[in-house]
PDB file of N, H, CA, C and O in Angstrom:
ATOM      1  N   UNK A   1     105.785 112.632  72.322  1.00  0.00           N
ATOM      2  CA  UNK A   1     106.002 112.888  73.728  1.00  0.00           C
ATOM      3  C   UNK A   1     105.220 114.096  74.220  1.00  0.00           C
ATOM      4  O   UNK A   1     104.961 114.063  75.423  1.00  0.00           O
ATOM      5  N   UNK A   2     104.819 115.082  73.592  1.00  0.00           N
ATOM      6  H   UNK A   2     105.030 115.109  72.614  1.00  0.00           H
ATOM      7  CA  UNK A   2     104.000 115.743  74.142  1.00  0.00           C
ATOM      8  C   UNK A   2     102.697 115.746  74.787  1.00  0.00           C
ATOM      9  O   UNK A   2     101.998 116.695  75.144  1.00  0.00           O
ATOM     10  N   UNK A   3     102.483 114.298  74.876  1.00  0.00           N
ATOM     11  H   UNK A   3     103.050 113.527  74.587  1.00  0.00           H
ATOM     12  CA  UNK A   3     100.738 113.942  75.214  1.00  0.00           C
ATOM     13  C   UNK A   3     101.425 113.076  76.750  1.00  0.00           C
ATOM     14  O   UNK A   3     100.620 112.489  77.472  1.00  0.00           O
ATOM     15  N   UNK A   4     102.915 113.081  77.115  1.00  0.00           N
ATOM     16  H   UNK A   4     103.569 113.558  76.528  1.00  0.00           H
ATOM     17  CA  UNK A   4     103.233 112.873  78.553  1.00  0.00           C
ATOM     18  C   UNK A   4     102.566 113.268  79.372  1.00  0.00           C
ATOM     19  O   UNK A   4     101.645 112.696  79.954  1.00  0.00           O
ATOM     20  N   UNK A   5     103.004 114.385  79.510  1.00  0.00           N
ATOM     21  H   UNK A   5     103.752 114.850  79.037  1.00  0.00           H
ATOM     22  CA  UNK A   5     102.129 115.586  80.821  1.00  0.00           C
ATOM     23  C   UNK A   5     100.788 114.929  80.959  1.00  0.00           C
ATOM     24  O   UNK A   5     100.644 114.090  81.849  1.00  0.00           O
ATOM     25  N   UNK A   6      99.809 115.228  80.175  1.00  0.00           N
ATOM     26  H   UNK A   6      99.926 115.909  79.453  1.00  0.00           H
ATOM     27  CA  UNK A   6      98.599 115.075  79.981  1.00  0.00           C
ATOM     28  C   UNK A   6      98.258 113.640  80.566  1.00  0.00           C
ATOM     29  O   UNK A   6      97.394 113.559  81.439  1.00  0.00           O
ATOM     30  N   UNK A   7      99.017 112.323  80.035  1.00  0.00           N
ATOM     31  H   UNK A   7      99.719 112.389  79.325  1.00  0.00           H
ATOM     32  CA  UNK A   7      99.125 111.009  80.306  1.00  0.00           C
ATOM     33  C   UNK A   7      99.312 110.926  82.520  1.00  0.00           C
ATOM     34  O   UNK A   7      98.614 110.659  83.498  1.00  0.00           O
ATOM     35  N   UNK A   8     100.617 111.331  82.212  1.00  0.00           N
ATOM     36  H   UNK A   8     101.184 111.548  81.417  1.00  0.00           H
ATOM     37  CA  UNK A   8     100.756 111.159  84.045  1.00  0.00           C
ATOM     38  C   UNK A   8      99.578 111.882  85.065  1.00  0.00           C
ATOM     39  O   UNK A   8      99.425 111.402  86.188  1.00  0.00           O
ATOM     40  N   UNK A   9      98.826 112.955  84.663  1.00  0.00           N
ATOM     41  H   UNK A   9      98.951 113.344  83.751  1.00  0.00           H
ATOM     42  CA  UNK A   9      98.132 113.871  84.775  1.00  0.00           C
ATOM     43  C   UNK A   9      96.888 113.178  84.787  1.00  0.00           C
ATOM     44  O   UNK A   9      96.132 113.192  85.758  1.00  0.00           O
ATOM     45  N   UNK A  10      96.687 112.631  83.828  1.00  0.00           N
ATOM     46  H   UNK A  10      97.301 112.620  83.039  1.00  0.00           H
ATOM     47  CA  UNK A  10      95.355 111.562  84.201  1.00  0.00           C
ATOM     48  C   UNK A  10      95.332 110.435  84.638  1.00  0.00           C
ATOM     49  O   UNK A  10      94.158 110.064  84.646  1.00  0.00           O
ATOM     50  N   UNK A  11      96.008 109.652  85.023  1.00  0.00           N
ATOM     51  H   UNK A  11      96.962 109.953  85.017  1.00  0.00           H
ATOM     52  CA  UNK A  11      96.629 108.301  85.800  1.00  0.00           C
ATOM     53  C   UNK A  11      96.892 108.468  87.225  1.00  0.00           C
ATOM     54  O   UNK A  11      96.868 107.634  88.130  1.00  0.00           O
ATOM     55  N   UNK A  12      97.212 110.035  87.242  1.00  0.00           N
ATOM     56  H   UNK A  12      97.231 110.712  86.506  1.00  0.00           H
ATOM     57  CA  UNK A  12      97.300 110.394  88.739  1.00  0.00           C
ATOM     58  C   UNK A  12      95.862 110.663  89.176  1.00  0.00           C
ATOM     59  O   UNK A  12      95.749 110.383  90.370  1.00  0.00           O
ATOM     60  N   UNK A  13      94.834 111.063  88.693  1.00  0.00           N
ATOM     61  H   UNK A  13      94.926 111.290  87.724  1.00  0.00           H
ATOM     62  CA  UNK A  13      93.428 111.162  89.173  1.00  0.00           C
ATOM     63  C   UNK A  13      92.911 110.254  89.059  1.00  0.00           C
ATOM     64  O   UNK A  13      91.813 110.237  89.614  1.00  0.00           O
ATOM     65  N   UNK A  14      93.405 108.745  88.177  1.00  0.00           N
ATOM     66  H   UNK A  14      94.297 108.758  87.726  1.00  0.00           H
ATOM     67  CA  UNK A  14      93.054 107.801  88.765  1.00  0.00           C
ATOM     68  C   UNK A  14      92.229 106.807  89.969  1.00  0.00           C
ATOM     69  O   UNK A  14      92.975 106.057  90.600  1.00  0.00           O
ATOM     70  N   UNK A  15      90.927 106.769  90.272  1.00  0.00           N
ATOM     71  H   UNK A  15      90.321 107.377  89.760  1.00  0.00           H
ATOM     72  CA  UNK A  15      91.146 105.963  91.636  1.00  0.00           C
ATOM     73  C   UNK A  15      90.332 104.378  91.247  1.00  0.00           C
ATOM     74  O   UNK A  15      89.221 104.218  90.741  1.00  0.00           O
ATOM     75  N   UNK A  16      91.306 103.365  91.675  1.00  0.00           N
ATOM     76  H   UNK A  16      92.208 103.495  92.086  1.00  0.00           H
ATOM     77  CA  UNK A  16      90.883 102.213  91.662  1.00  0.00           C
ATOM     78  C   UNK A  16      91.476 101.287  92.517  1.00  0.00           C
ATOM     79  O   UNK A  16      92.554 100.991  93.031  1.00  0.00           O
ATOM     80  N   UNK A  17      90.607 101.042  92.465  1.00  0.00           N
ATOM     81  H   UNK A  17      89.730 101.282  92.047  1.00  0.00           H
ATOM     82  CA  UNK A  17      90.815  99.363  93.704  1.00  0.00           C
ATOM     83  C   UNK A  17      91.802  98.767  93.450  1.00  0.00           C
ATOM     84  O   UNK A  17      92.516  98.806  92.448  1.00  0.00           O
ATOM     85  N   UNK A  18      91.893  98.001  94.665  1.00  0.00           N
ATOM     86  H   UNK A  18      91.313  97.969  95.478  1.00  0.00           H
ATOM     87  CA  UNK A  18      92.976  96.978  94.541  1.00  0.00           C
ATOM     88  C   UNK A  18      93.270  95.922  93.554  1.00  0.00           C
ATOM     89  O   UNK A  18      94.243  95.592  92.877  1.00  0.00           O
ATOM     90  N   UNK A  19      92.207  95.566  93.709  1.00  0.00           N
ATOM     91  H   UNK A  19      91.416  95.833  94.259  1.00  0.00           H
ATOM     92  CA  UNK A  19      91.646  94.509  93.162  1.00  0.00           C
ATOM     93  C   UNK A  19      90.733  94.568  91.613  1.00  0.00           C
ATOM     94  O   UNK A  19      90.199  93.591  91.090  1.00  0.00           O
ATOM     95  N   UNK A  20      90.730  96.186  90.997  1.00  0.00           N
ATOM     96  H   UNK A  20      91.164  96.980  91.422  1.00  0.00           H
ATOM     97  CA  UNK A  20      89.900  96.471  90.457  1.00  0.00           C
ATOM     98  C   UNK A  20      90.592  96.353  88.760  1.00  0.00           C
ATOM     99  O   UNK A  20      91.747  95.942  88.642  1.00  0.00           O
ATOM    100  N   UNK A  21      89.985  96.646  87.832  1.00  0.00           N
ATOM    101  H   UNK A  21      89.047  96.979  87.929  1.00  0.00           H
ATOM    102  CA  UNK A  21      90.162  96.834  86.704  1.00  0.00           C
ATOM    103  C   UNK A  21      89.938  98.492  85.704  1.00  0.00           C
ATOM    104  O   UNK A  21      89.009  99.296  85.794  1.00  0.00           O
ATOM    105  N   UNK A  22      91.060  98.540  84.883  1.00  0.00           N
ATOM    106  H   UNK A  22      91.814  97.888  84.810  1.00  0.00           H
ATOM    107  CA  UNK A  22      90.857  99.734  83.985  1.00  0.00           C
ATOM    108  C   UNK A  22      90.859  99.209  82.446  1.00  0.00           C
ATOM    109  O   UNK A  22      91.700  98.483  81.916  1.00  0.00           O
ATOM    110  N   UNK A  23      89.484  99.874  81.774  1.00  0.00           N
ATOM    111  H   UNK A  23      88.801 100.465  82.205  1.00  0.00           H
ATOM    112  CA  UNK A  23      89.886  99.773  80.593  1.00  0.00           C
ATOM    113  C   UNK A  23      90.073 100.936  79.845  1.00  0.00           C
ATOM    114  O   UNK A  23      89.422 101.979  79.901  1.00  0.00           O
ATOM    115  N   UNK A  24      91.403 100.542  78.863  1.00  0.00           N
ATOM    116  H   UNK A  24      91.932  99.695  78.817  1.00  0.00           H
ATOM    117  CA  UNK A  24      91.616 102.144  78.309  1.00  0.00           C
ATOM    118  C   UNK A  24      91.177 101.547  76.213  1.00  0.00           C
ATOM    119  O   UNK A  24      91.699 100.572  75.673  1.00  0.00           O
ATOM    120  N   UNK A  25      90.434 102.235  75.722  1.00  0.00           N
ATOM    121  H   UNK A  25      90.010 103.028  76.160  1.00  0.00           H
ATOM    122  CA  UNK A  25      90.058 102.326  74.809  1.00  0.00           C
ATOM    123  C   UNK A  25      90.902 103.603  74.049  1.00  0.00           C
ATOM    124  O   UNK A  25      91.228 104.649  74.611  1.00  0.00           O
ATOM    125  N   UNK A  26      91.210 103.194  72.423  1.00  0.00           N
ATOM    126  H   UNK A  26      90.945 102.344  71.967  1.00  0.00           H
ATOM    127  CA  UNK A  26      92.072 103.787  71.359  1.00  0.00           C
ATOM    128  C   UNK A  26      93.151 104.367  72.100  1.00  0.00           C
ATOM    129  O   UNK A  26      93.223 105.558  72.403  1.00  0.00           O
ATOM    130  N   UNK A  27      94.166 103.288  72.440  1.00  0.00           N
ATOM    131  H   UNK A  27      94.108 102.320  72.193  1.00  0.00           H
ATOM    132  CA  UNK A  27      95.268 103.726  72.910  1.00  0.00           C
ATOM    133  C   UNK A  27      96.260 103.555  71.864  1.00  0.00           C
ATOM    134  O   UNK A  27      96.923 102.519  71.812  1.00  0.00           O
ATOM    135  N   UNK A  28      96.417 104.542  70.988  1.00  0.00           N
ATOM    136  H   UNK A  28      95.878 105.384  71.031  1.00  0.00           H
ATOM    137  CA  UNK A  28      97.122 104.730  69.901  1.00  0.00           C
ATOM    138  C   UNK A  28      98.278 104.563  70.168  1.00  0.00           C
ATOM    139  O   UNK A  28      98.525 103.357  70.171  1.00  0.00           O
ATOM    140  N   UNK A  29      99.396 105.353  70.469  1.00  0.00           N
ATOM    141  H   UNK A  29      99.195 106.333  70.467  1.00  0.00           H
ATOM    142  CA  UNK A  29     100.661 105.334  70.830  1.00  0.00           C
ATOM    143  C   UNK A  29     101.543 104.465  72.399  1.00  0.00           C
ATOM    144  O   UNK A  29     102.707 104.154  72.653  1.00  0.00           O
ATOM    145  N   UNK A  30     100.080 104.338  73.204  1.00  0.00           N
ATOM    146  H   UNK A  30      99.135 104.590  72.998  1.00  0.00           H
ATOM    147  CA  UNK A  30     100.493 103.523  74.202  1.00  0.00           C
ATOM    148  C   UNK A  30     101.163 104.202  75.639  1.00  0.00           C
ATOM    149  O   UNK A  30     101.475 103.644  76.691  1.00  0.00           O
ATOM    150  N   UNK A  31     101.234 105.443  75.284  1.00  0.00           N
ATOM    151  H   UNK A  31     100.980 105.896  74.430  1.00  0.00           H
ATOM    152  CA  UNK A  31     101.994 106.369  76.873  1.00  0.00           C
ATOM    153  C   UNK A  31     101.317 106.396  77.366  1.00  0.00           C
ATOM    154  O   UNK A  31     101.812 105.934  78.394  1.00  0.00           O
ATOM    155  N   UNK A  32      99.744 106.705  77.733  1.00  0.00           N
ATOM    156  H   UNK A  32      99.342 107.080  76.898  1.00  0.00           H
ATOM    157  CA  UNK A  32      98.534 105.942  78.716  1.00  0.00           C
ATOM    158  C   UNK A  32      99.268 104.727  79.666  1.00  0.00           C
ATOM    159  O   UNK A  32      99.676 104.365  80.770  1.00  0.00           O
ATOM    160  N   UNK A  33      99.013 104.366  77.895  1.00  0.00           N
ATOM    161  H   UNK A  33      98.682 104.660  76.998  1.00  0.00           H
ATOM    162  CA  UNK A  33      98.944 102.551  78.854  1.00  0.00           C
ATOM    163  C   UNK A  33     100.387 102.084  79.699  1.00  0.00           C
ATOM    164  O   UNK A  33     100.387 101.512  80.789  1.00  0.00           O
ATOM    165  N   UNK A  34     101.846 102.557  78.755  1.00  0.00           N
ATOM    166  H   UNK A  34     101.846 103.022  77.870  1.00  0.00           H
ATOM    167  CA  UNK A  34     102.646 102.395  80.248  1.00  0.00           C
ATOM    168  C   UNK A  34     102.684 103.315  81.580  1.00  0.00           C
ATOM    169  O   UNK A  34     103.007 102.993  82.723  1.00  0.00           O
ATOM    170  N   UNK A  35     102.228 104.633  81.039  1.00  0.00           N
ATOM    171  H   UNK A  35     101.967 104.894  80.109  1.00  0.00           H
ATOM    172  CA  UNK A  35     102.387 105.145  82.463  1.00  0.00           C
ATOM    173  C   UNK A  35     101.101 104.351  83.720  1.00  0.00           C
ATOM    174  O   UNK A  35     101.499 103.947  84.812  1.00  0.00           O
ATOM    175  N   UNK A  36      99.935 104.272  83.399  1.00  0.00           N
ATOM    176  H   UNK A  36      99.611 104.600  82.512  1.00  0.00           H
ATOM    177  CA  UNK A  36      99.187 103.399  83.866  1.00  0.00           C
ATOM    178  C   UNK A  36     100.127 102.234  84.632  1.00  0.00           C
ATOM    179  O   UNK A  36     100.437 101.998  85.799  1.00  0.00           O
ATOM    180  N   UNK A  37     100.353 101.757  83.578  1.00  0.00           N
ATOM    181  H   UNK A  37     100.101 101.948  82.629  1.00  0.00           H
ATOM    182  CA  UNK A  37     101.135 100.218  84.498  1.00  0.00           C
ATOM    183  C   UNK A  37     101.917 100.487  85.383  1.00  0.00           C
ATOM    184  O   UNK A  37     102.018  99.665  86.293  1.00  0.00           O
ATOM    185  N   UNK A  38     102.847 101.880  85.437  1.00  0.00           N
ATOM    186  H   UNK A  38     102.766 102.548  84.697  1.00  0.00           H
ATOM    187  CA  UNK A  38     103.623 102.069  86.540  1.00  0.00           C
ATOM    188  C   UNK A  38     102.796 102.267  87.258  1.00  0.00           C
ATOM    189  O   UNK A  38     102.831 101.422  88.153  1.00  0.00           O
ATOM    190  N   UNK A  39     101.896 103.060  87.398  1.00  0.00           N
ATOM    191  H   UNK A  39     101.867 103.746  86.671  1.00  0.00           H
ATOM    192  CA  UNK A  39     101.255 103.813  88.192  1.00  0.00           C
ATOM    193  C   UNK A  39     100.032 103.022  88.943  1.00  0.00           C
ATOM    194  O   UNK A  39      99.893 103.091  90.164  1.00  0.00           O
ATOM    195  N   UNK A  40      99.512 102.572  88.438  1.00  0.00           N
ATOM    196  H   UNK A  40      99.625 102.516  87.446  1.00  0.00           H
ATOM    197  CA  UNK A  40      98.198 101.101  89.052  1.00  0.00           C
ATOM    198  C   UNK A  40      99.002 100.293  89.919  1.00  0.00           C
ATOM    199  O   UNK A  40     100.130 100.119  89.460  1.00  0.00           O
ATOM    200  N   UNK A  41      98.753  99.644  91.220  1.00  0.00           N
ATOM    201  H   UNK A  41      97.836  99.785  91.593  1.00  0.00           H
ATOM    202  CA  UNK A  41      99.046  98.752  91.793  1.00  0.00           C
ATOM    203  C   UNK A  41      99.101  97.392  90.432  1.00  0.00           C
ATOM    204  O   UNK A  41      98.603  97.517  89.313  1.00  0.00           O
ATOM    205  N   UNK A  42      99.826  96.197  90.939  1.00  0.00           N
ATOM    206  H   UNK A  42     100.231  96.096  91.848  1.00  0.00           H
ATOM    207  CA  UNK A  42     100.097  95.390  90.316  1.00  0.00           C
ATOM    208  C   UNK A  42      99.099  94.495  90.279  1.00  0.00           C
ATOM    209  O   UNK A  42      99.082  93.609  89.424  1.00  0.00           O
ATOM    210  N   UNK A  43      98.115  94.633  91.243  1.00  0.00           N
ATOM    211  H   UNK A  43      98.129  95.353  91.937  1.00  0.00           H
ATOM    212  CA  UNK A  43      97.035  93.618  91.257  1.00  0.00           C
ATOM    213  C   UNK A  43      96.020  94.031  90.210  1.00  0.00           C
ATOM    214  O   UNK A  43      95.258  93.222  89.680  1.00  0.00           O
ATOM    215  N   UNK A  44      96.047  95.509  89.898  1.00  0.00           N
ATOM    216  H   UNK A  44      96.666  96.166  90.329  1.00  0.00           H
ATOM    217  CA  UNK A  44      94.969  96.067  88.872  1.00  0.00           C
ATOM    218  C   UNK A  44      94.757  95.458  87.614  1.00  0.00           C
ATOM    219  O   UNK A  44      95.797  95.093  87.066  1.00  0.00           O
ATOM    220  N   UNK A  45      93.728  95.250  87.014  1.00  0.00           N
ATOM    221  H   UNK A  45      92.883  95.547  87.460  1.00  0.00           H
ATOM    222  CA  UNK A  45      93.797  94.162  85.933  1.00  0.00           C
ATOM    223  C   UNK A  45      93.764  95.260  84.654  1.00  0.00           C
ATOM    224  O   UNK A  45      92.661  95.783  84.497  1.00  0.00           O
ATOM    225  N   UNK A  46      94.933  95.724  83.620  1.00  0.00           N
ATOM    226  H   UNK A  46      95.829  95.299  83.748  1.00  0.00           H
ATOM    227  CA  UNK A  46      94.377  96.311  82.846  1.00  0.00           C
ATOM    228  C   UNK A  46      94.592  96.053  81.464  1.00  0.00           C
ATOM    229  O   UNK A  46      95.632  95.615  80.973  1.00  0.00           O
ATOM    230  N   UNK A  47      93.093  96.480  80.613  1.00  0.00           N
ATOM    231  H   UNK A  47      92.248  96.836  81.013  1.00  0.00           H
ATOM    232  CA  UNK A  47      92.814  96.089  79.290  1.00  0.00           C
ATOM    233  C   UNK A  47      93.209  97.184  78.258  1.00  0.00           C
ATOM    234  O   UNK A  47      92.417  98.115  78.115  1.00  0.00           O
ATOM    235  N   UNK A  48      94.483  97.164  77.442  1.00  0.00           N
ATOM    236  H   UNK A  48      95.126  96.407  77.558  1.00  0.00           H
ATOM    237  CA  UNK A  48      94.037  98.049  76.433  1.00  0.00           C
ATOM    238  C   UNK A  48      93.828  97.945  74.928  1.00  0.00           C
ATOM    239  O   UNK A  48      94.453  97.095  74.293  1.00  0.00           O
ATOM    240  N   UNK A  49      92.973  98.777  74.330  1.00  0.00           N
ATOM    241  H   UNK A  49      92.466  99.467  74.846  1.00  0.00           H
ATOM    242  CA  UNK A  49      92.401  98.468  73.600  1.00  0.00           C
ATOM    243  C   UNK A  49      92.742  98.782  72.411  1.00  0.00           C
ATOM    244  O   UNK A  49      92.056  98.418  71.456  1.00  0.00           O
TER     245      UNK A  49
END
């Protein structure tokens, strides 16, 4: 849990389209990738890796 902060922190500088796509590469533990999903509109297409 200490790589939270850091996680919401970069998801919030985020900018993507509506319609757009993110790919997140060596997402080890995965707190990226759900905070992402909250955080991306639902239309965002995202890949992790």
């Amino acid at each position: 849990m200490l790589f939270q902060p850091y996680a919401a922190d970069l998801a919030a500088r985020l900018q993507v389209a509506k319609n757009g796509s993110v790919l997140e590469l060596a997402c080890d533990t995965g707190i990226l990738t759900r905070v992402l999903r909250t955080r991306l509109p639902s239309t965002v297409k995202l890949t992790a890796d």
